[in-house]
PAKOL-520678 format. One record per residue (C-alpha): x, y, z. Coordinates in steps of 0.25 Angstrom, whole numbers, padded with zeros to 4 digits, always signed. Each point is the difference from the previous one (the first is absolute). Example, Ala and Ser with C-alpha at 12.3 -4.5 7.8 and 13.67 -1.06 7.14 Angstrom:
+0049-0018+0031+0006+0014-0002
This chain:
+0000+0000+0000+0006+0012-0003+0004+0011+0012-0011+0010-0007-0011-0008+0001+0003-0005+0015-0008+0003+0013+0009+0010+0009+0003-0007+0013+0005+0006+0012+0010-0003+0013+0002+0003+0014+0008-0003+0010-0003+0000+0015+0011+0012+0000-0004+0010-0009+0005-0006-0013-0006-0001-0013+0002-0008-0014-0008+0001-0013-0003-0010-0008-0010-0008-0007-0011-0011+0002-0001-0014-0001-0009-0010+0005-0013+0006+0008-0001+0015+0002-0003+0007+0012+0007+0001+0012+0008-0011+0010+0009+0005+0014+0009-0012+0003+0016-0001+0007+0009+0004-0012+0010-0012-0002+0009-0005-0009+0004-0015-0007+0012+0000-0006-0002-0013-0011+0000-0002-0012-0009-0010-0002-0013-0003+0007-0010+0013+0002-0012-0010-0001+0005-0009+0011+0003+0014+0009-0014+0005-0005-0007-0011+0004+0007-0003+0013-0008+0003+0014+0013+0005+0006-0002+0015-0008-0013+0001+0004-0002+0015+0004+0013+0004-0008+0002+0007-0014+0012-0008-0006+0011+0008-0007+0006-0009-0011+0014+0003-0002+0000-0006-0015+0000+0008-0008-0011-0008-0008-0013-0006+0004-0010-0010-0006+0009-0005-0012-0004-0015+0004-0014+0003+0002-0009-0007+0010-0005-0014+0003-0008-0008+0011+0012-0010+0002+0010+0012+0008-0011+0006+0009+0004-0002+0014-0015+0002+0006-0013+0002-0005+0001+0015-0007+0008+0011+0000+0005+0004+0015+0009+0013-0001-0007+0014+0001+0008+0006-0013+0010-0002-0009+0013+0010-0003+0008-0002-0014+0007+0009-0008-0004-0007-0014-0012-0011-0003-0004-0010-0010-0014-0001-0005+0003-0010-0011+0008-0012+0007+0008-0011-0006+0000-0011+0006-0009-0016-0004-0005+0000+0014-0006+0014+0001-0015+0001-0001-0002+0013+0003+0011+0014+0001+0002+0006+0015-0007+0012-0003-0013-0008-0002+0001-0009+0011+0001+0012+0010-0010+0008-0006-0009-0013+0002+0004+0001+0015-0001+0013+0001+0016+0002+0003+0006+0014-0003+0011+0002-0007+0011+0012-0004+0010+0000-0010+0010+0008-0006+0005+0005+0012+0016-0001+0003+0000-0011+0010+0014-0001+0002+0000+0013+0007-0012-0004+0007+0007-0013+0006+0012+0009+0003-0010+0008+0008-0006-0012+0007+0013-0005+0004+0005+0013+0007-0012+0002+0006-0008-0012+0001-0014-0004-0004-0010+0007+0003-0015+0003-0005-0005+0004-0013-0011+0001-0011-0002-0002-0013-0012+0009-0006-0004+0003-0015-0013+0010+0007+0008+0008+0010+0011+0006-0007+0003+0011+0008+0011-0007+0010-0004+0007+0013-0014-0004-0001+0005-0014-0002+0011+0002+0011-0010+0002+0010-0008-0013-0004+0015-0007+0003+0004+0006+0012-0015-0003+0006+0005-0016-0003+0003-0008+0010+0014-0004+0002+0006-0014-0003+0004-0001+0014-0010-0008+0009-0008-0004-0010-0007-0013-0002-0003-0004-0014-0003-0014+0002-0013+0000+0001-0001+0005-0015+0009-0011-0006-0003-0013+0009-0010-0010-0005-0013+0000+0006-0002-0016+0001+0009-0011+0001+0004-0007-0012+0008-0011-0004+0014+0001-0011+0003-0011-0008+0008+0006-0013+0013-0002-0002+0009+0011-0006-0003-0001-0016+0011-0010-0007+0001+0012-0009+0008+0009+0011+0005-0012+0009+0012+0004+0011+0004-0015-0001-0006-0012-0001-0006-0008+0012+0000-0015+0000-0015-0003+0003+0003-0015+0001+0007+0006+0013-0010+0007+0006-0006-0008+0013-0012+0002+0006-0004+0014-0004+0003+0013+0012-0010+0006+0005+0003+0016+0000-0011+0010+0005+0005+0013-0006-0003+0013+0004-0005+0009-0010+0005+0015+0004+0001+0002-0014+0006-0012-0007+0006-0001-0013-0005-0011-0008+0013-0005-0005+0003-0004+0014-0011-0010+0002+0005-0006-0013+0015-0002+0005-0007-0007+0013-0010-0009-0011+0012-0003-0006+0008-0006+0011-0013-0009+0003-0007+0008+0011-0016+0001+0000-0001+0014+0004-0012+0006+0006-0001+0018+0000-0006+0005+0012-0006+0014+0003+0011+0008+0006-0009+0002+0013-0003-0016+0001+0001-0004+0015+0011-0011+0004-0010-0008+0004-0006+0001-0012+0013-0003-0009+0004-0011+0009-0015-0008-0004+0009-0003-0013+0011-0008+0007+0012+0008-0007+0013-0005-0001+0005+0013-0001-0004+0016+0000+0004+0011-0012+0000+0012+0001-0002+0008-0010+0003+0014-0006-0009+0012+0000-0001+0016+0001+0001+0012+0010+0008-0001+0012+0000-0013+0007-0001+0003+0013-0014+0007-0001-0003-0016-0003-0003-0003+0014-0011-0011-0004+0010-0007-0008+0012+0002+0011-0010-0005+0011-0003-0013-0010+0015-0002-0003+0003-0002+0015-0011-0008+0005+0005-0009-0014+0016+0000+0004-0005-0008+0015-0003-0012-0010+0016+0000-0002-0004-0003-0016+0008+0004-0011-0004+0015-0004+0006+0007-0014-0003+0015+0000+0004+0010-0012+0001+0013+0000-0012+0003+0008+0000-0012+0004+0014+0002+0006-0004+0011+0007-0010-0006+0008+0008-0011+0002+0009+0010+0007-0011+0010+0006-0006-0013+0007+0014-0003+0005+0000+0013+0007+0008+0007-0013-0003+0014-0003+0000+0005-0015+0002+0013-0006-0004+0008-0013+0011+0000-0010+0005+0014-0006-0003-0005-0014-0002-0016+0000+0004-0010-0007-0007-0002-0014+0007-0010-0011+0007-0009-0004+0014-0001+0002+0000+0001+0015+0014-0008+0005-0003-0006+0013+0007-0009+0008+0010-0004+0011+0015-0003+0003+0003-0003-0016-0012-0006-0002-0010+0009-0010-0010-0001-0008-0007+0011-0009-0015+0003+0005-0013+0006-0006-0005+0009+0011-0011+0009+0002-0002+0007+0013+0001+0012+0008+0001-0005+0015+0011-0009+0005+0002-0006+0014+0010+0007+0011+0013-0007+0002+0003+0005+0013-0016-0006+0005+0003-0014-0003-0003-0009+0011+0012-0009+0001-0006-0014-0002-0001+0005-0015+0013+0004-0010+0000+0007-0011+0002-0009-0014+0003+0010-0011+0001+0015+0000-0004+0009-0012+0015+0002-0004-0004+0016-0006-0002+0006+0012+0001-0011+0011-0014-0003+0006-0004-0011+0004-0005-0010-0011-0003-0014+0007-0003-0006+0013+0000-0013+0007-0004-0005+0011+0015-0007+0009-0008-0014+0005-0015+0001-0007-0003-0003-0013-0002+0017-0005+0004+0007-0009-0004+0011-0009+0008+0009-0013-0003+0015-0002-0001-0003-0015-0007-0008-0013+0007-0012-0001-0012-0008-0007+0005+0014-0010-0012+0004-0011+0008+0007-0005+0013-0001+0003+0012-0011+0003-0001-0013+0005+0012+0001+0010-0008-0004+0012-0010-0009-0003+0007-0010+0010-0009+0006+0011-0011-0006-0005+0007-0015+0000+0005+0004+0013-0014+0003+0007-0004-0013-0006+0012-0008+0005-0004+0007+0013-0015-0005+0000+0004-0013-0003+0009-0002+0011-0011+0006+0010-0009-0011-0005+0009-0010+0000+0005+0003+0017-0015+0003+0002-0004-0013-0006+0013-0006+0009-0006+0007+0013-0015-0006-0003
């Protein structure tokens, strides 16, 4: 479409600043938490992932929707970000598994958009003086009248957004990831008896429940706000935490769950914010990040041990809070925060990244093998104690 016969978009930032641009996707106005995700690859994934919702992502790509869009890379139901930031877009995508162009399908969800706009000095911006608030309008174009809708927003900072992402009703998993985009093949003929994981939905990506079908568990998805009483009716081998948006420790249903479940002594996986609720429930304390982490190519690791990470969050645990039957795994190698727990004699543990990936490299897929190599052995001594 050319520039002349484009709808004007507009804007702001929580401090005053303004861009002009352009529209794509649904017009009229959205106020989110201005981030940025630094891939390449991948924007339907980020788009569709529960972890952004409330956030306008800024896509440092320069190019958006090349490859189009299709139902195979959505990570949940529908689009979950408020906007969309990129600085040039593609309305006629080349790609055999597109079936529809990313301006469309976010005009269908009524997902506003701007381009046009230099978005390297916007993430420059970002990351001197962190996120903050934003809106994205093409009816109020004047950016003190929009500057006051974003200043009246309410901050990232102590807000629960589960609610809005989390299923409403328990429901069972049972796809694998598709042979088409395999990490690595599993030996079914291997598989024993299949594990039991109840999964707690604060927002979970669907490409994690296919890693744990893949490994041979039967999964079941439950409410975030599902009692333990409750989870327990389903006999789990083991817990999964899952990840999800806003600040973790606003989830005081989900932290008060997590540590009636960790009495049971069962295995427990938690990514992202997962892993923060791990840690909360252990008597952790988190903190909001200057800018997050979004992308990737995140190195994480531990005495020489490192593998690179997709990541996507803007809350990390405090090191000088962790109780001291728990050790720290992996630290995000960029800026030294804490990347993974476990637990020093229980079967715990938990990664402040996407290691079931979508998108992003497979480096850590392990953690799935080693949560079920830790349900089995649970089964196995509590067969041994019976």
């Amino acid at each position: 479409m050319p520039i002349s016969a484009a709808t004007p978009a507009l804007l702001v930032l929580a401090d005053g600043t303004s861009y002009q641009g352009w529209s794509f996707g649904a017009t009229g106005t959205t106020i989110g938490e201005v981030v940025f995700n630094t891939a390449i690859t991948g924007y339907q994934e980020v788009v569709t992932d529960p972890s952004y919702c409330g956030q306008i992502v800024t896509f440092t790509y320069p190019e958006l929707g090349n490859t189009g869009v299709n139902p195979e890379d959505e990570e949940s139901a529908h689009p979950q970000i408020r906007g969309a930031i990129a600085r040039n877009i593609s309305r006629r995508p080349s790609n055999w598994r597109a079936t529809a162009s990313l301006p469309d399908y976010l005009k269908e969800h009524n997902i506003p958009g701007i381009y046009g706009i230099d978005t390297r000095a916007l993430t420059r911006k970002l990351r001197s003086v962190g996120a903050m608030n934003g809106g994205i309008s093409t009816e109020i174009l004047d950016p003190a009248e929009l500057l006051k809708r974003v200043q009246a927003a309410p901050s990232m900072a102590g807000l629960n957004l589960v609610q809005e992402v989390t299923t409403t009703k328990v429901y069972e998993w049972s796809d694998p990831t598709d042979r088409l985009w395999e990490f690595r093949s599993v030996d079914e003929s291997a598989v024993e008896e299949p594990l039991t994981v109840v999964a707690i939905d604060f927002g979970i990506k669907r490409n994690i429940l296919r890693r744990l079908a893949s490994y041979g568990c039967r999964v079941i998805v439950v409410p975030a706000d599902t009692p333990p009483e409750e989870i327990f009716k389903y006999n789990p081998d083991g817990i999964f935490l899952s990840n999800g948006p806003g600040d973790p420790a606003a989830v005081s249903e989900g932290i008060a769950t997590t540590k009636a479940l960790l009495e049971r002594q069962q295995p427990v996986f938690g990514i992202c914010m997962g892993h923060q609720i791990l840690g909360l429930s252990l008597g952790a304390q988190t903190y909001k990040l200057k800018f997050g982490h979004r992308g990737l190519n995140h190195p994480a690791g531990l005495q020489g041990q490192i593998e690179i990470t997709s990541q996507n969050h803007g809350f990390a645990i405090s090191a000088d809070s962790i109780a001291t039957e728990m050790e720290i795994t992996h630290l995000n190698l960029n800026d030294r925060t804490v990347a993974g727990l476990r637990h020093k004699s229980l079967p715990f543990f938990s990664v402040q990244y996407h290691p079931e990936a979508s998108p992003g490299p497979h480096d850590a897929d392990y953690l799935f093998e080693q949560f079920v190599q830790s349900m089995r052995v649970h089964r196995q001594n509590s067969t041994l104690v019976s």
